[in-house]
C-alpha positions as CSV (number, residue, x, y, z in Angstrom):
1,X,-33.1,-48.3,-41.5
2,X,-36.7,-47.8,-40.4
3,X,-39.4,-47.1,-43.5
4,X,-42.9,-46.3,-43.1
5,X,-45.6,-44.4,-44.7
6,X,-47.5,-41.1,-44.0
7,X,-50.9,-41.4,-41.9
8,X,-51.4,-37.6,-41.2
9,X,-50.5,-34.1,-42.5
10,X,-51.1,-31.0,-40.2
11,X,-49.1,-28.2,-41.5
12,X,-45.0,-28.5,-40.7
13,X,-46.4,-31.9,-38.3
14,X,-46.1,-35.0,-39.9
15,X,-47.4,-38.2,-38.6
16,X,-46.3,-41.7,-40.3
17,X,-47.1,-45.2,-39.2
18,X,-44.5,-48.5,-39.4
19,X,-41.8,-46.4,-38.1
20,X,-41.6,-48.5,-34.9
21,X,-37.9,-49.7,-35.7
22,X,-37.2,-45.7,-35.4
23,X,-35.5,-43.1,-32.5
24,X,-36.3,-40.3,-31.0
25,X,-34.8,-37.1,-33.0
26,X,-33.7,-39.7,-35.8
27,X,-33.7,-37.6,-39.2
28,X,-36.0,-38.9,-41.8
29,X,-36.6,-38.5,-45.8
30,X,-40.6,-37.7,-45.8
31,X,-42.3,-38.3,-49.5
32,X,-40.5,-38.9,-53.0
33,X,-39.1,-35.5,-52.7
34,X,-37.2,-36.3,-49.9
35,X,-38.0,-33.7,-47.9
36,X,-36.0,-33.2,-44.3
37,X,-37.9,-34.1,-41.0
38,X,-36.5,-34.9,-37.3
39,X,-39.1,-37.4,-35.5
40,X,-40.1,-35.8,-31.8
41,X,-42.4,-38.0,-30.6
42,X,-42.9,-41.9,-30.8
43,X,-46.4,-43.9,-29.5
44,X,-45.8,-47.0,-30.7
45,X,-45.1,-47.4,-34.4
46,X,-46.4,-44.2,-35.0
47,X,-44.0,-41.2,-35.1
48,X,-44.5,-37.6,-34.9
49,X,-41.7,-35.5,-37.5
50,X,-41.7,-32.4,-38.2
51,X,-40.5,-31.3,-41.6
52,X,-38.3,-28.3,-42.1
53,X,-39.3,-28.0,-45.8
54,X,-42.8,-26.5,-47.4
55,X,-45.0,-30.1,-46.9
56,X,-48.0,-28.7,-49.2
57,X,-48.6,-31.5,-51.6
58,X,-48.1,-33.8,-49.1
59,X,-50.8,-36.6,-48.9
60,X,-50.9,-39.9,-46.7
61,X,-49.8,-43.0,-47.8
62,X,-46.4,-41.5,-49.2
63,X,-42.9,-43.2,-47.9
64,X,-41.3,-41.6,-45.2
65,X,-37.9,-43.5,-44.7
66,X,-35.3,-43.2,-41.2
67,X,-31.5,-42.3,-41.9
68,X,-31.1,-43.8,-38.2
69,X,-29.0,-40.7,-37.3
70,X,-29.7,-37.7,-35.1
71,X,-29.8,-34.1,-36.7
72,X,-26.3,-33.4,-37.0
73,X,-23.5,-30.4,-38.4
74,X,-21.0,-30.9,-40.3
75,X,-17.8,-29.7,-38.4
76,X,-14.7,-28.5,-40.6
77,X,-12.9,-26.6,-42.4
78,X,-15.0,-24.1,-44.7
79,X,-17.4,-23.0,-42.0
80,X,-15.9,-19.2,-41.8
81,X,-17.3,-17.0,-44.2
82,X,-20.6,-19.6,-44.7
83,X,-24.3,-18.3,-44.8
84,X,-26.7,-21.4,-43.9
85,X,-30.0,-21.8,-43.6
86,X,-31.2,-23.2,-40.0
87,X,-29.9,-27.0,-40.7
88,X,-26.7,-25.9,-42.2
89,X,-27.5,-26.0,-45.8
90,X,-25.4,-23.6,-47.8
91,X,-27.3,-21.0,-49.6
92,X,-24.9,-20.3,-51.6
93,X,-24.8,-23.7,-53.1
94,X,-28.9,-24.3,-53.1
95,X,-28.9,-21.2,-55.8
96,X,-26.2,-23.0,-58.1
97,X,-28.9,-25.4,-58.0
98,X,-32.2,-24.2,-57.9
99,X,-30.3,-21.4,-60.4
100,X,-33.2,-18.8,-58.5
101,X,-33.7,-17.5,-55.2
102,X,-36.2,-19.4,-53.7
103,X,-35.6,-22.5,-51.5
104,X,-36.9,-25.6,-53.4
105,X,-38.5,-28.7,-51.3
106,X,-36.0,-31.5,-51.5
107,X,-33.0,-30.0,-52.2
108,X,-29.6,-32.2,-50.9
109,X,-26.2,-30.2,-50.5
110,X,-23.6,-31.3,-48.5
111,X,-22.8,-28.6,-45.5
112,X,-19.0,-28.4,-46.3
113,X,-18.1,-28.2,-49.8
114,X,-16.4,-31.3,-51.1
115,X,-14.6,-30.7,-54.1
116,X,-12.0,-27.9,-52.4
117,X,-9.0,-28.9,-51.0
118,X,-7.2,-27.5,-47.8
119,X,-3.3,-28.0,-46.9
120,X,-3.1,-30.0,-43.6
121,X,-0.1,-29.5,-41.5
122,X,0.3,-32.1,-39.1
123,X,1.7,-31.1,-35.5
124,X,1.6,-34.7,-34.3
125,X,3.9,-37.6,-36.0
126,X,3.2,-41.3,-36.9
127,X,4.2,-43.3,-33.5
128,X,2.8,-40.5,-31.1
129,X,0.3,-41.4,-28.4
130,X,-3.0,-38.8,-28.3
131,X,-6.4,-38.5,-26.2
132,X,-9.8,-37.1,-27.7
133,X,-9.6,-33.5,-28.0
134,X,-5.7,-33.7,-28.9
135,X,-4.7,-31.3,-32.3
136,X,-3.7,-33.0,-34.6
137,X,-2.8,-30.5,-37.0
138,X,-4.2,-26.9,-38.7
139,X,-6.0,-26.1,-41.7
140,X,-5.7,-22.1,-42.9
141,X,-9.5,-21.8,-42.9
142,X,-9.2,-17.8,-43.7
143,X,-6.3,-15.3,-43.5
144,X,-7.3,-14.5,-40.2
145,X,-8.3,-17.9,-38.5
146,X,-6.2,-21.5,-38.2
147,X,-8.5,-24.3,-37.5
148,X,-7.1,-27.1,-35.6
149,X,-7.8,-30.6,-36.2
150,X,-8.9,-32.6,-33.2
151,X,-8.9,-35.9,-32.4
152,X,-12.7,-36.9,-32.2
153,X,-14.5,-37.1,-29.1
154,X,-14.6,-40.9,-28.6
155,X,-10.9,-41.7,-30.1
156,X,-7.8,-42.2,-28.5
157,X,-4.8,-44.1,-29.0
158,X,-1.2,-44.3,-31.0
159,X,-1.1,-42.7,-34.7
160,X,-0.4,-44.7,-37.2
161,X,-0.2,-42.8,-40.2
162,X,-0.7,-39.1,-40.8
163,X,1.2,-36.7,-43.4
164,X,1.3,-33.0,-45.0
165,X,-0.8,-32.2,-47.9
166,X,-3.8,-31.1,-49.8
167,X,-7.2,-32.8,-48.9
168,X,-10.7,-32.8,-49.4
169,X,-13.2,-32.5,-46.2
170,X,-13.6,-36.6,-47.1
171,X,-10.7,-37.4,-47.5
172,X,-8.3,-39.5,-44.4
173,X,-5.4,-37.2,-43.1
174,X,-4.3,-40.2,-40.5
175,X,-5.2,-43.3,-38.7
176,X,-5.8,-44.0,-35.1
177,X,-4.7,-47.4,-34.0
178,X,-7.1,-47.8,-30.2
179,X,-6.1,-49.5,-27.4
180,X,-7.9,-52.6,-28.7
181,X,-6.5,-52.8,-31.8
182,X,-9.0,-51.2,-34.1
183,X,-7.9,-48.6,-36.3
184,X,-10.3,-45.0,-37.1
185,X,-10.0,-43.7,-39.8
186,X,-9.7,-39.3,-39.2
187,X,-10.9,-36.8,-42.1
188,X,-10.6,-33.0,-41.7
189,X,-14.6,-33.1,-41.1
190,X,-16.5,-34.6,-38.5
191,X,-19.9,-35.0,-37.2
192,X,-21.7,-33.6,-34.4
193,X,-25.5,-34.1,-33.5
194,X,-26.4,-30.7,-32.7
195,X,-28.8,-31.5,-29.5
196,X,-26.0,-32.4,-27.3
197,X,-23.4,-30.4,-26.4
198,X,-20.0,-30.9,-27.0
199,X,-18.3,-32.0,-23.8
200,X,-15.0,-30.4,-22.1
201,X,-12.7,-31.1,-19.4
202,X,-14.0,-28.7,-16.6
203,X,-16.1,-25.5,-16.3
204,X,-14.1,-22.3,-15.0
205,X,-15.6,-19.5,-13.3
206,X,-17.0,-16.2,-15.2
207,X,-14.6,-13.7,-13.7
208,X,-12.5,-12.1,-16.7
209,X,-15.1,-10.0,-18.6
210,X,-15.8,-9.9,-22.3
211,X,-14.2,-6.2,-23.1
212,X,-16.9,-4.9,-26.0
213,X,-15.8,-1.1,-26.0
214,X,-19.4,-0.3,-25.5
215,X,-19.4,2.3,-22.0
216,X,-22.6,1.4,-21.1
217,X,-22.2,-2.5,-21.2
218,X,-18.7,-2.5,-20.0
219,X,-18.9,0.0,-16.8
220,X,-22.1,-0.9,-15.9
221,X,-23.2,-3.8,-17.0
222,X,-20.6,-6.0,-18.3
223,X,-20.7,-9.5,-19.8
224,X,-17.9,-12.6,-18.3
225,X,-16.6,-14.2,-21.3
226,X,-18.3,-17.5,-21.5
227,X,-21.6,-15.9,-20.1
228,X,-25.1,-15.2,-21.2
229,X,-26.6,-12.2,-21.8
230,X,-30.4,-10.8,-22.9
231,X,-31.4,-7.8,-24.9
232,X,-35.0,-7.5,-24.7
233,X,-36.6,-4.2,-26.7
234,X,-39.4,-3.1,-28.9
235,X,-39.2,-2.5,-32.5
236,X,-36.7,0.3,-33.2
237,X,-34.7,0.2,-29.8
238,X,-31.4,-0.9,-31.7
239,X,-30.7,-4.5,-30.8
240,X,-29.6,-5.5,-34.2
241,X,-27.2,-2.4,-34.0
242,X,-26.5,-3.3,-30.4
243,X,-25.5,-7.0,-32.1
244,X,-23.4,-5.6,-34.7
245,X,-20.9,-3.6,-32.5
246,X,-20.9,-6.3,-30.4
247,X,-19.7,-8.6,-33.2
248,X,-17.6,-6.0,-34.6
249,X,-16.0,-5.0,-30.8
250,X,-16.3,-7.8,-28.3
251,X,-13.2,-9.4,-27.5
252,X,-13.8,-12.6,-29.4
253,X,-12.2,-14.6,-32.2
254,X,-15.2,-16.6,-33.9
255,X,-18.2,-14.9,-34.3
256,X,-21.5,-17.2,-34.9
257,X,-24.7,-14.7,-36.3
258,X,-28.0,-16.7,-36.0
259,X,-30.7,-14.4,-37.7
260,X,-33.4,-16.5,-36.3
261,X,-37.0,-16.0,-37.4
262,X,-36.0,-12.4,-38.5
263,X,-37.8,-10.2,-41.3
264,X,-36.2,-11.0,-44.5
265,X,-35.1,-7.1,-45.0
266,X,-33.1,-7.2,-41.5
267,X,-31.3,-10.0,-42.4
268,X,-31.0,-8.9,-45.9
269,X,-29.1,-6.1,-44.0
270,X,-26.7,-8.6,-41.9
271,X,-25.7,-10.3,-44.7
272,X,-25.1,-7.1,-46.8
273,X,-23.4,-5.5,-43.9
274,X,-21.0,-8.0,-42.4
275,X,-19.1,-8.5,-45.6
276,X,-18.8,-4.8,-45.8
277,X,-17.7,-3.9,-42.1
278,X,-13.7,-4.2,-41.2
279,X,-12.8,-5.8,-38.5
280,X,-10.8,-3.5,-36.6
281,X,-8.2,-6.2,-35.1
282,X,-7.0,-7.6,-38.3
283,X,-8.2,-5.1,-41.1
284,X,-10.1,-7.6,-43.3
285,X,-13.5,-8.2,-43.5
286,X,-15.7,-9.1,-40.7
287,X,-16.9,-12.5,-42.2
288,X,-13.1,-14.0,-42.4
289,X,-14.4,-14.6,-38.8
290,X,-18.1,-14.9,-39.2
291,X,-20.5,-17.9,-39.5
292,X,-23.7,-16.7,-40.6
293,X,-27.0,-18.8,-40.3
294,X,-30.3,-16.8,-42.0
295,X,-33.5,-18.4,-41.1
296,X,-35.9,-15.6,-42.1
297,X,-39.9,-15.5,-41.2
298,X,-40.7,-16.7,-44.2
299,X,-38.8,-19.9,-43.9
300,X,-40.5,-23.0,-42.7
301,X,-41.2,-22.7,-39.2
302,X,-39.6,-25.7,-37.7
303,X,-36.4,-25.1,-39.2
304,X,-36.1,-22.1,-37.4
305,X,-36.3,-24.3,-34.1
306,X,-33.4,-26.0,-35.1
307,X,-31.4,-23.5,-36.0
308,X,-30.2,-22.5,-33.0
309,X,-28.8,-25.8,-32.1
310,X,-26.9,-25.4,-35.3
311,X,-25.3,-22.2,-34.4
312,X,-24.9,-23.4,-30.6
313,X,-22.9,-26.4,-32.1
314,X,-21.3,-24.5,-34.8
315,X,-20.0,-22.3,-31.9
316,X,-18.5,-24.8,-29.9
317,X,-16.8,-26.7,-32.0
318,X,-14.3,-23.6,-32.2
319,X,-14.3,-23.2,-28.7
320,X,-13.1,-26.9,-28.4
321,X,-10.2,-25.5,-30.0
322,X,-9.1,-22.4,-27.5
323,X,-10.9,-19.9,-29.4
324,X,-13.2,-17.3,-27.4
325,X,-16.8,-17.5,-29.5
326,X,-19.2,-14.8,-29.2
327,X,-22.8,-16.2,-30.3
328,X,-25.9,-14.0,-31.4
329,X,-29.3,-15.2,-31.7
330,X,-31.6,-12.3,-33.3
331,X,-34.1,-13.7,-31.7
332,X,-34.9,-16.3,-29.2
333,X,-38.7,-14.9,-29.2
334,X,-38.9,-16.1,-33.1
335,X,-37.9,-19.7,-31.6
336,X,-40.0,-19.7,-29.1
337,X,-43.1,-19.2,-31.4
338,X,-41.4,-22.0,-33.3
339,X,-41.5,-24.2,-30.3
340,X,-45.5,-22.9,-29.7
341,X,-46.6,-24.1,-33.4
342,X,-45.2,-27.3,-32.9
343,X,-46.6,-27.9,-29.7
344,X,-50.0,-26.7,-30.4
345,X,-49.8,-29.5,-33.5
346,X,-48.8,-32.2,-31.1
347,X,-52.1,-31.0,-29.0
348,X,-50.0,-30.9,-26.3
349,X,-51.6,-29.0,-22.9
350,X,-50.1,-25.3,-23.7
351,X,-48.7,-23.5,-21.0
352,X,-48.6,-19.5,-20.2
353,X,-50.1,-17.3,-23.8
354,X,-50.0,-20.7,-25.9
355,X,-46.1,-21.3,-25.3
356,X,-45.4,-25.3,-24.2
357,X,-44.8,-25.8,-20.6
358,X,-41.3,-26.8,-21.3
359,X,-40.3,-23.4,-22.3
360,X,-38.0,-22.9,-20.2
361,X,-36.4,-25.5,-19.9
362,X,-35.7,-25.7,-23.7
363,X,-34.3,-21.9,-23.1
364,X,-32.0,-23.2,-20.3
365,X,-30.7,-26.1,-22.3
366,X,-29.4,-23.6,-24.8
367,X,-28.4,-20.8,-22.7
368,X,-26.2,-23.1,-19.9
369,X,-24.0,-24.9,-23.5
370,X,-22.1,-21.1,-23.1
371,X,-19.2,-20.7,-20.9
372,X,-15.4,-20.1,-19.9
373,X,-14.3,-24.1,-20.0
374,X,-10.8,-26.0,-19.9
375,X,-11.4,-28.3,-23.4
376,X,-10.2,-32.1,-23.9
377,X,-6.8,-33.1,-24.7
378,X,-3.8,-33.1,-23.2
379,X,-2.9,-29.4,-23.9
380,X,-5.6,-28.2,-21.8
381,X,-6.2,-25.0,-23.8
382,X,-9.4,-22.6,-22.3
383,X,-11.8,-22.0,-24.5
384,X,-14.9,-19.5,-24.6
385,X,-18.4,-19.4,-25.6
386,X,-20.4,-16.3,-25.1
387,X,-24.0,-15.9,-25.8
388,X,-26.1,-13.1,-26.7
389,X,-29.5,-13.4,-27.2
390,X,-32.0,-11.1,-28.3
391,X,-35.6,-10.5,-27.3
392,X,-38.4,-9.0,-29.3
393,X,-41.5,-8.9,-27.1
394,X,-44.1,-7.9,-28.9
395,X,-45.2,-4.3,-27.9
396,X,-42.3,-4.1,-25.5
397,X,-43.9,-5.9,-23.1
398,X,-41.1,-7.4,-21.3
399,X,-43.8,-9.4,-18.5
400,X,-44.2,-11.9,-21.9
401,X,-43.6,-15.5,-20.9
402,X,-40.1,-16.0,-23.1
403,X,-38.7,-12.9,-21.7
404,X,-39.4,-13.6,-18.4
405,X,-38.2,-17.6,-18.7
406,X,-34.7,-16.0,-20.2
407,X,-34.3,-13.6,-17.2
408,X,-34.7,-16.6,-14.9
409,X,-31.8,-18.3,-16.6
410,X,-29.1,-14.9,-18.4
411,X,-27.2,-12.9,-15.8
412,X,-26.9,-9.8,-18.1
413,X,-30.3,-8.3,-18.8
414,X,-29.8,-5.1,-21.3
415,X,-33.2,-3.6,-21.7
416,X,-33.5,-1.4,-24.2
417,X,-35.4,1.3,-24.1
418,X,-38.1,2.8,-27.1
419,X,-38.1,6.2,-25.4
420,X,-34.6,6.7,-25.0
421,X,-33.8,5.4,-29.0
422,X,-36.5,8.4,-29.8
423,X,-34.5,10.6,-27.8
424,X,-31.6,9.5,-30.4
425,X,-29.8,8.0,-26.9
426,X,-27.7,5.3,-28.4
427,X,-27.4,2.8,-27.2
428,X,-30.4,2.7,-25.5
429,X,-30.1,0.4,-23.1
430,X,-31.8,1.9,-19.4
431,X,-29.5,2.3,-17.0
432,X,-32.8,1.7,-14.5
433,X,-33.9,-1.8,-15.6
434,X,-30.4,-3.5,-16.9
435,X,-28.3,-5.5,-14.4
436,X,-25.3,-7.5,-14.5
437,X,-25.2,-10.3,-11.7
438,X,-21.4,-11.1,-12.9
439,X,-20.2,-9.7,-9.6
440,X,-16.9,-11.0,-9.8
441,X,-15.4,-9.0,-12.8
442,X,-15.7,-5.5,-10.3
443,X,-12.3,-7.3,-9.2
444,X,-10.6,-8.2,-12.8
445,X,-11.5,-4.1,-13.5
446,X,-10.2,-3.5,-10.0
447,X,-7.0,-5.3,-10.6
448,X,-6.6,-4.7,-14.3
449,X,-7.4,-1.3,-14.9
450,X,-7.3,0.8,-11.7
451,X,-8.1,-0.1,-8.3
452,X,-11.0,2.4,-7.7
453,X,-13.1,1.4,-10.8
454,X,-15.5,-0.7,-8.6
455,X,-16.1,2.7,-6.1
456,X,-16.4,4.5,-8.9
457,X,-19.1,3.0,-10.7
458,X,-20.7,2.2,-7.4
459,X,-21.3,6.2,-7.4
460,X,-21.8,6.8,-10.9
461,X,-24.9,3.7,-10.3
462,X,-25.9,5.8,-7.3
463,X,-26.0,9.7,-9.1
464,X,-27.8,7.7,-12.0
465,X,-30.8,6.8,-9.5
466,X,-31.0,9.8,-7.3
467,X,-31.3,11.4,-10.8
468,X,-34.5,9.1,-11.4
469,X,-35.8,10.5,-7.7
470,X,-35.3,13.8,-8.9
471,X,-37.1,14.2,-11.8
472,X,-40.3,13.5,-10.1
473,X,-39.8,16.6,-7.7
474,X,-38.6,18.7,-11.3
475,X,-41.8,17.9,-13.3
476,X,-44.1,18.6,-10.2
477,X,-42.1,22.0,-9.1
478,X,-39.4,22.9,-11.8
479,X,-35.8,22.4,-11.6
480,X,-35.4,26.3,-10.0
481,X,-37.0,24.9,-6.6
482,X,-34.1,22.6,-6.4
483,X,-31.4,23.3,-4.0
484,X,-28.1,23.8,-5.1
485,X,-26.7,20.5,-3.9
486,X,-29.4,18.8,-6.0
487,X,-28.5,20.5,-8.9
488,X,-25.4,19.6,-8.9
489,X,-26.6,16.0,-8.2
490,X,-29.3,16.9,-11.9
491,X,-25.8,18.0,-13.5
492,X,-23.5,15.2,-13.1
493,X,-26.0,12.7,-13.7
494,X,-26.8,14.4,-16.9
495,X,-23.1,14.4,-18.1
496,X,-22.8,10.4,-17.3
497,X,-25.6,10.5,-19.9
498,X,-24.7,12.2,-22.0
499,X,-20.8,12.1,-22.3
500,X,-20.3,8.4,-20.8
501,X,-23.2,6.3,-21.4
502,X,-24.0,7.8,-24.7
503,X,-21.9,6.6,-27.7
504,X,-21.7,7.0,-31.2
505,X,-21.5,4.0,-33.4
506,X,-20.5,5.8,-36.6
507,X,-18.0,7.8,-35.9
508,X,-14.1,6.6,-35.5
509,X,-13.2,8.0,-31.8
510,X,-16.3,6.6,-30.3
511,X,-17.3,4.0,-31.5
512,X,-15.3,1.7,-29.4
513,X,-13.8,2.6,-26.0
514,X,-11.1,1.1,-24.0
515,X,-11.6,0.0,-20.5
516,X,-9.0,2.5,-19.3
517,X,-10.4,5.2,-21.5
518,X,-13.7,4.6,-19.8
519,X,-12.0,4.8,-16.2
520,X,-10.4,8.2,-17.1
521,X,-14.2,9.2,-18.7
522,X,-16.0,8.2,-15.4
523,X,-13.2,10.0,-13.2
524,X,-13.4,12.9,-14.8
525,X,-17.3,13.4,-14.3
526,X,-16.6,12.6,-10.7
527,X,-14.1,15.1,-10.2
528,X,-16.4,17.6,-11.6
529,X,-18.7,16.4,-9.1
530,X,-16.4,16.6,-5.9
531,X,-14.9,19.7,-6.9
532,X,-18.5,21.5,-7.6
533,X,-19.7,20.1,-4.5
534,X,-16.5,20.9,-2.6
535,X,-17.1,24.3,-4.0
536,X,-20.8,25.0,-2.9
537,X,-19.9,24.0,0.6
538,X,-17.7,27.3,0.5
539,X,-20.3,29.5,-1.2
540,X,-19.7,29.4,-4.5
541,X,-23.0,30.1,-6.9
542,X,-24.3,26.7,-8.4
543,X,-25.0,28.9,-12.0
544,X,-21.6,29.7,-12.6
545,X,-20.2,26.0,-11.4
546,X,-23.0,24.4,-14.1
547,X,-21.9,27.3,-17.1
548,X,-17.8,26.5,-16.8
549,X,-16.3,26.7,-20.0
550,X,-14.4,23.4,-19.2
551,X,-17.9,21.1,-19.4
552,X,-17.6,20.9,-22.7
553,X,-13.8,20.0,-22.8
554,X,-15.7,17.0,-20.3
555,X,-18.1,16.3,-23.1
556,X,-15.9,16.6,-25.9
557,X,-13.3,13.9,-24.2
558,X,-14.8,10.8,-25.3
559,X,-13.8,11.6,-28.9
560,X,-10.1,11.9,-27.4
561,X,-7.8,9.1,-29.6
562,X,-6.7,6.2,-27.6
563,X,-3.2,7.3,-27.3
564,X,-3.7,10.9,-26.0
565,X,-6.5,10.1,-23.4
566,X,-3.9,10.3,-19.9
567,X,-2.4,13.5,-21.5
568,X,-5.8,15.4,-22.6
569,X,-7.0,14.1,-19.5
570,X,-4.4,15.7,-17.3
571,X,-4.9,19.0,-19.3
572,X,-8.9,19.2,-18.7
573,X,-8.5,18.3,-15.0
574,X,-5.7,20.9,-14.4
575,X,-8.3,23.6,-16.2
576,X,-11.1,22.3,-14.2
577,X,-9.0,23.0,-10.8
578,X,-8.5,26.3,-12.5
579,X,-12.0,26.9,-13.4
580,X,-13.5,25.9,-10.3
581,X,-10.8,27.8,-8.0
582,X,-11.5,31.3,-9.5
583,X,-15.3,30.4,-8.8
584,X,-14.5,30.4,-4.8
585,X,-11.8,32.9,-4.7
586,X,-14.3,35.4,-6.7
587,X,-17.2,34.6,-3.5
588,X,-14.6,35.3,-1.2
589,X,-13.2,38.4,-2.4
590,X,-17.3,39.0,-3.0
């Protein structure tokens, strides 16, 4: 253990000499009050740490001491349900201590709570051979989620004792005898160091999609599970609201909320909130499948570097055991000005607007630890981690260096839009700007909901645009000098709008939609299309086609309940035949 004393203070940067017996990323006790640092950069005996506690006070010549281990999580049981700050402190517990609610400097509480006890049920038996990554047993975390005890990465061999029964995180619930004789001892909690991520058998390929109910995302532009996605927008665009139907929706069983450099208000609102919202698939609340992390603004600024890493690691851990995770990060921009202070301490040669020239590359390290992968152990189960990251440009300007380094790694981009949110168009992600390079999952929707979905939205995509070229000629001439045809066109672009893309996050029927629901949605704007168009072809007059009485039975379908949609939608296209029928027969007769 490596001890040395301060030579420099600069703000969050500390700089102590003697510390030449030291690691990179080694975590260190800084002063008498102990306060937390990670050392990023050695020259010589002289290390660079920065501290994720408030360092005024601090004054050279003060002991700074190395535990001689990386930054690490604690992995375990009593992670669901958790609010941390950005290195997995519980803030619950820092208040029993501090008794205020304030962070103080200093403060030491262990991650996982150590005095409460969890039944173990063992699946394995004394005498049975198992590999790293193996289950050992499960823990009832919360009503809603098992956690399963792996072997730990690095352990394999023949058990030599394990048995039923109530335990502590610390205590031993069996013994590993190795190959060479040594025996390890296995508690319900282990260690991780949350810099490197957590390995697995073998990568699969992103072609299932992560089903959120949201029209917009899923038709358009949807999400693989184990991908990445980016929601850049200004103030007001409705990412967090974007985030929390998301987590409330998406097809995922673990859901990891990093509030990341946020105002303290917003995330005042998260944590509020997510006890409060049900979770539709099992009726209880939201947070019996939740880890929270809360890292406002006010926070010291290099914690709120590392927590992402904490969530990131958090995340995997409970895809290592065949869960699908679903990871937010409100927002990545936050970090990046994290990353920018730092750097600008360490007088390193800044990069584009101040940001470090490794930027990127920091951004790609934590985007690529998501994906669809086959874990370790013999079971081989498939696990998912899906990230999400938000964007908060300042002014909107998404030409900003860390929006632009995420687009060059995410394959989702949802860019949402200020002047559609003030339109009240929720959610207000542009149709024009967003893209979805997950080409594969055209085929799972194909094969798994109907086979014309990918035509479909191919033409939906298409009305969308010739839309956009259309406006241009209405502002200049009106919409009266358009031809008929291209009213139509105007027409059935503004339904997908405003019946299929817009949705309603408040209200029961709409707030979540079903992948065939959305299929019968699009299909039915279409077949207004093809009918109208069919229609003007044989004469018919393009006012009394756009003023049927059945457009608003069209409108009014996306509030149809999940188990009348093929029946309501059989009624409104029958009356659409009708409608559209007594139009042509009345200009021929004309």
């Amino acid at each position: 253990m490596s001890t040395g004393t301060i030579k420099k203070v600069a703000g969050p940067l500390v700089i102590a000499r003697g510390m030449g017996e030291a690691n990179m990323f080694d975590v260190v006790r800084v002063s008498n009050e102990r306060l937390i640092g990670e050392i990023i950069e050695m020259h010589g005996d002289e290390a660079s740490i920065q501290v994720y506690e408030e360092t005024s006070g601090l004054k050279p010549g003060a002991p700074v001491e190395s535990t001689g281990q990386p930054m690490s999580v604690e992995l375990g049981p009593g992670l669901i349900g958790s609010i941390y700050d950005g290195i997995q402190r519980p803030l619950d517990d820092i208040m029993k201590v501090t008794g205020g609610n304030l962070l103080k400097r200093g403060v030491e509480v262990p991650s996982l709570k150590r005095d409460k006890v969890w039944h173990f049920v063992p699946v394995k038996k004394a005498g049975d051979s198992v590999v790293e990554g193996d289950i050992l047993g499960t823990v009832q975390e919360s009503p809603i989620v098992v956690q399963k005890i792996l072997t730990p990465v690095g352990t394999k061999g023949t058990i030599e004792k394990i048995a039923e029964g109530d335990y502590t995180v610390t205590d031993v619930i069996a013994v590993i005898k190795g190959e060479d004789g040594k025996s390890t001892d296995v508690t319900l909690m282990q260690k991780w160091p949350v810099r490197r991520g957590r390995p697995y058998k073998q990568k699969q390929s992103p072609d299932t999609p992560l089903i959120t109910g949201q029209r917009v995302i899923d038709t358009l532009f949807p999400i693989a599970k184990g991908g990445v996605a980016a929601v850049p927008g200004p103030f007001g665009s409705g990412k967090t609201v974007v985030q929390h139907q998301l987590a409330k929706w998406a097809e995922a069983d673990i859901v990891v909320y990093i509030g990341c450099g946020e105002r303290g208000n917003e995330m005042t609102d998260v944590l509020n909130e997510f006890p409060e919202l049900k979770d539709p698939k099992t009726g209880h609340s939201l947070m019996e499948r939740t880890v929270l992390i809360a890292n406002t603004s006010d926070m010291p600024v290099a914690a709120r570097e590392a927590s992402i890493y904490t969530g990131i690691t958090i995340a995997e851990y409970f895809r290592d055991m065949g869960y699908s995770v679903a990871l937010m990060a409100d927002s990545t921009s936050r970090w990046a000005e994290a990353l920018r202070e730092m750097s600008g301490r360490l007088e390193e040669m800044p990069g584009e607007e101040g940001y470090p020239a490794y930027l990127g590359s920091r951004l790609a390290q934590f985007y690529e630890r998501a994906g669809r992968v086959i874990t370790l152990g013999e079971e081989e189960r498939e696990g998912s981690l899906s990230v999400i990251g938000a964007v908060s440009p300042a002014g909107g300007d998404i030409s900003e260096p860390v929006t632009q380094a995420t687009l060059r790694i995410v394959k989702v981009f949802w860019r949402l839009d200020s002047d559609l949110a003030y339109k009240r168009h929720f959610p207000a992600i542009n149709w024009l700007e967003s893209y979805s390079l997950y080409d594969k999952l055209d085929g799972w929707f194909d094969a798994n909901v109907d086979k014309q979905w990918g035509e479909l939205k191919g033409r939906v995509m298409r009305l969308l645009q010739e839309e956009s070229s259309l406006l241009e000629m209405v502002r200049l001439v009106g919409e009266d000098a358009l031809s008929a045809p291209d009213r139509l066109k105007m027409e059935a672009a503004r339904s997908i709008r405003e019946d299929l893309l817009q949705q309603n996050a408040f209200m029961e029927e709409d707030t979540y939609t079903s992948p065939h629901k959305q299929y019968m949605l699009m299909k039915l704007v279409m077949t207004f299309y093809d009918l109208s168009g069919d229609a003007l072809e044989k004469g018919a007059d393009i006012n009394k086609i756009v003023g049927m009485d059945v457009r608003e039975a069209i409108g009014r379908f996306k509030y149809t309940a999940e188990d009348q949609v093929d029946s309501r939608f059989d009624e409104i296209e029958r009356k659409l035949h009708q409608e559209v029928d007594a139009i042509v027969q009345a200009k021929e007769e004309f």
